[in-house]
N, C-alpha and C positions, 0 to 999 in steps of 0.2 A: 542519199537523196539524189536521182538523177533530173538534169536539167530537162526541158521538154521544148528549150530553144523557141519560145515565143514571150513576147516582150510586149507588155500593153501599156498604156499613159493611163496616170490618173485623170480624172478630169476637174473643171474646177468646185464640184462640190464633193471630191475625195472618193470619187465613184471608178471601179474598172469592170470592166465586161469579160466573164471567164468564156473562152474562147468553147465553142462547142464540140468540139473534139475532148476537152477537159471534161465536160458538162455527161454529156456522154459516155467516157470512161470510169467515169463516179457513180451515175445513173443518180443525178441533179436535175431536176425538174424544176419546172416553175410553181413558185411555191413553197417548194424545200425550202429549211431552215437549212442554215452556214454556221459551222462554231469556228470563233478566231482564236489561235493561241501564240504566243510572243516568247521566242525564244533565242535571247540574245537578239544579235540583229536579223533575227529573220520571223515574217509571219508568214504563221501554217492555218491553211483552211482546211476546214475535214466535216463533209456532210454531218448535218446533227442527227442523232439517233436517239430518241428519250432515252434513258435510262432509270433503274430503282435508288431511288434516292438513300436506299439502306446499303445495298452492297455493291449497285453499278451495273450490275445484270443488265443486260439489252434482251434480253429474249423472253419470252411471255410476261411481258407487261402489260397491267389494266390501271385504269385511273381512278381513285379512290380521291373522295374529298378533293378532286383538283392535284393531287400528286402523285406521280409515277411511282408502281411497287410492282416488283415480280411477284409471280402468284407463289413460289416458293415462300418469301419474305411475308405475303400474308397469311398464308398456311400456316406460319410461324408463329405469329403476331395473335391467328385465333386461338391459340394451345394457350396460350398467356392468360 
C-alpha cells in the first residue's frame, strides 16, 4: 500500500472529504456507495460494486426479488 501523502481532519461529526484527485482515480462519483473495511489499525475504503450474493461475482448482475445474482447463478437456480 503506497502513501499518496495527503492528510485530511475529521470533523466534528466524524465526517472527511476524499480529496478529488482520489475521487477521480477510483472514478467516485456523487452518489456512489463506499464499502469500509477495518483491518488491524487501519481502514480501507474501496468503491462499492453490488455483487451476487451466491458466489460474489461482480459482472452481469440483475436484481431479482430486491437481491443481487449473476445471471450465471440464475441460470443455475432455473435447472433446479
Amino acid at each position: 500500500m503506497k502513501s499518496l501523502g495527503m492528510v485530511r481532519k475529521i470533523d466534528e461529526l466524524g465526517r472527511i472529504v476524499l480529496p478529488i484527485e482520489i475521487r477521480r482515480m477510483l472514478d467516485i462519483n456523487p452518489g456512489d456507495g463506499v464499502e469500509m473495511f477495518s483491518d488491524k489499525d487501519r481502514i480501507i475504503l474501496q468503491k462499492y460494486a453490488p455483487s451476487c450474493i451466491f458466489c460474489g461475482e461482480a459482472d452481469n448482475i440483475v436484481t431479482y426479488k430486491d437481491k443481487k445474482i449473476c445471471k450465471a447463478c440464475l441460470n443455475e437456480m432455473k435447472g433446479i
